[in-house]
N, C-alpha and C positions, 0 to 999 in steps of 0.2 A: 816729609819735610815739615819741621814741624815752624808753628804760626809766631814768626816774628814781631811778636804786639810791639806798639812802641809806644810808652810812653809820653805825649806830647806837653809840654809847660812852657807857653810863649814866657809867662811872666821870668822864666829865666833870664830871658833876654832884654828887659826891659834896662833901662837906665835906671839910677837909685831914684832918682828926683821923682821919680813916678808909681815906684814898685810898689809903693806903701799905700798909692789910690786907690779908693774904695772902687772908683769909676772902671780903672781899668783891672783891678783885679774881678772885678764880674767880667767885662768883656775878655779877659783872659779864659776863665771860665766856659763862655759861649765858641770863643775859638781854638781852643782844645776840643771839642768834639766835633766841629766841623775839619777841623786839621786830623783828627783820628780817623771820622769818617774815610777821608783822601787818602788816607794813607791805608787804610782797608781794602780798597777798590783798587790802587797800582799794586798791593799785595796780591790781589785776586789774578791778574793782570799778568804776574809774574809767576805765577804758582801756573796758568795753564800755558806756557811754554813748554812747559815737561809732562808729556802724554800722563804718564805713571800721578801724576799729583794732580790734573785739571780734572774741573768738574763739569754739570752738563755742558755749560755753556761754551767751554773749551775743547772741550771731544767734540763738537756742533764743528764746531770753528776748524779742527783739524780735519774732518768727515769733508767737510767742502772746500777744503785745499787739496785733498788725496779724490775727490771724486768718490769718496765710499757710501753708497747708502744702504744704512744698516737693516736689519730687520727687524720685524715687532717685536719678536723673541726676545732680542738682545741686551742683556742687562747691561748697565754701566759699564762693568766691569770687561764684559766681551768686548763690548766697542774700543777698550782701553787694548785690547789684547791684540785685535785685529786692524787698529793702528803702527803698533807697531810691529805688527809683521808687515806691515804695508812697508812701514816705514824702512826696516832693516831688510827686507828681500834681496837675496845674492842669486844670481843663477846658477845653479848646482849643477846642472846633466849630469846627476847621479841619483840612482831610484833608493840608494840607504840614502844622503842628504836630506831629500825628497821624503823620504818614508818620518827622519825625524821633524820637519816640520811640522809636517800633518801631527803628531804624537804628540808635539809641545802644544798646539792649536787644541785639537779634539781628543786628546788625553790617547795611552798604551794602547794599542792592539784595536782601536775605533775604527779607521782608516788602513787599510792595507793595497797596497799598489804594486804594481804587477805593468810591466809591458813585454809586446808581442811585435814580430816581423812584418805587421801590416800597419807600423806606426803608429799602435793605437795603448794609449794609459789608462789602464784598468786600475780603478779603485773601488774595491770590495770594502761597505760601510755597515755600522752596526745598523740594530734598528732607531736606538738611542738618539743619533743624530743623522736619522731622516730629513727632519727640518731643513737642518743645514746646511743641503747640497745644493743652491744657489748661489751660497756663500761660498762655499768651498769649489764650485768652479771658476767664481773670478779667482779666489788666489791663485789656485792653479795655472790659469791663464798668466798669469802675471809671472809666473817661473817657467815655467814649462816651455821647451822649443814650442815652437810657431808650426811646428808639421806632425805634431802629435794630436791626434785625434782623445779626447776625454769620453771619457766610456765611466759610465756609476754606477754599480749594481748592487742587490744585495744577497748574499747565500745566507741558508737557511737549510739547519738537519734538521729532519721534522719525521717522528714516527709516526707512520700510519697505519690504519687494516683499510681494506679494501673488501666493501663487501659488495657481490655480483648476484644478479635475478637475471628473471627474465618469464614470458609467457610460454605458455605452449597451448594452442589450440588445435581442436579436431572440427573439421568440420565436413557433414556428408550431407550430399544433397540426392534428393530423390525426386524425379519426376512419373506422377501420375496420370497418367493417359486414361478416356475412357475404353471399353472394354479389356482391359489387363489386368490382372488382379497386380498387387506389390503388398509387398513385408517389411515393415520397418523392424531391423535388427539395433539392437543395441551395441555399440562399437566398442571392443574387445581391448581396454589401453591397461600398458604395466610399464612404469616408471617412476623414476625416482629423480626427483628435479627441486630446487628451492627454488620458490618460484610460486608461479598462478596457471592452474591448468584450468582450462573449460571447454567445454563441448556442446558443437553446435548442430543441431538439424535443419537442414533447408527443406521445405516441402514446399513445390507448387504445383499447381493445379491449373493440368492443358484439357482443351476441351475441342474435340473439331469443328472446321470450317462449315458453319450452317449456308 
């Protein structure tokens, strides 16, 4: 919309008898820019009637007639955006309807929606608008039957390796009695393992009942 300035010149309207005084041609002067001013302020006034043209003060003013509170995120422009969708909302019960609002809000293929037999509306979101999913369950709410459960997740292909260990330990224990002789053998291991092998000997020493 573009800015209807208006020229303001009392002295137009003056009578003759007076137009030619120096007196009121200055106060002429002083009341042109107070009459410009007024007339800047009911222009402002009128320009945020129309979501698409108001500025903060106006989106303010619409946010707390719709109950919206936006988030930090939200640039002007969003809040511009997510007024009127407030504003124009039809109840669709159809998941393309459905599919293109989400699209015109958070742009192609961001939001994809999906329902199941246990009354529940899956939307699969990118990572892109993470933030957003508080936002985007009031709208939804606000379309969506009243016995659909909202469900928000996000998939993700992801390559991986997988890499696996593990230990392997020996462990032999020997006890020596007195009068027995004993041999400690070295333990006999073959394998092949990625991983951490180690080998333990326990030795302890019994002594009889004196």
């Amino acid at each position: 919309m573009d800015n209807l300035e208006r020229e303001v010149k009392v002295q137009r309207y003056y009578p003759n008898v007076i137009a030619n005084a120096d007196e009121f041609k200055q106060l002429a002067i002083l009341e042109n820019e107070e009459f410009k001013s007024i007339w800047e302020v009911l222009f402002k006034w009128f320009k945020n009637r129309f979501v698409s043209e108001a500025d903060l003060e106006g989106v303010q003013r619409w946010e707390q007639m719709l109950k919206i509170i936006p988030s930090k995120e939200s640039t002007l422009e969003d809040r511009k955006h997510f007024i009127l969708m407030r504003i124009n909302t039809i109840l669709p019960y159809t998941i393309r309807r459905l599919q293109q609002i989400l699209n015109a809000v958070y742009g192609d293929d961001f939001a994809t929606v999906s329902t199941n037999k246990k009354y529940e509306l899956w939307v699969d979101i990118d990572n892109r608008i993470i933030l957003k999913t508080p936002g985007m369950r009031t709208l939804l709410r606000a379309i969506i039957p009243a016995n659909l459960i909202i469900k928000i997740l996000q998939e993700l292909n992801v390559d991986l390796f997988l890499y696996a260990g593990g230990i392997v330990s020996n462990v032999n224990t020997i006890q020596i009695t007195m009068g027995k002789e004993f041999t400690i053998n070295e333990p006999y291991t073959k394998m092949v393992i990625i991983g951490n092998v180690s080998t333990l000997t326990i030795i302890s020493l019994k002594t009889k009942n004196i």
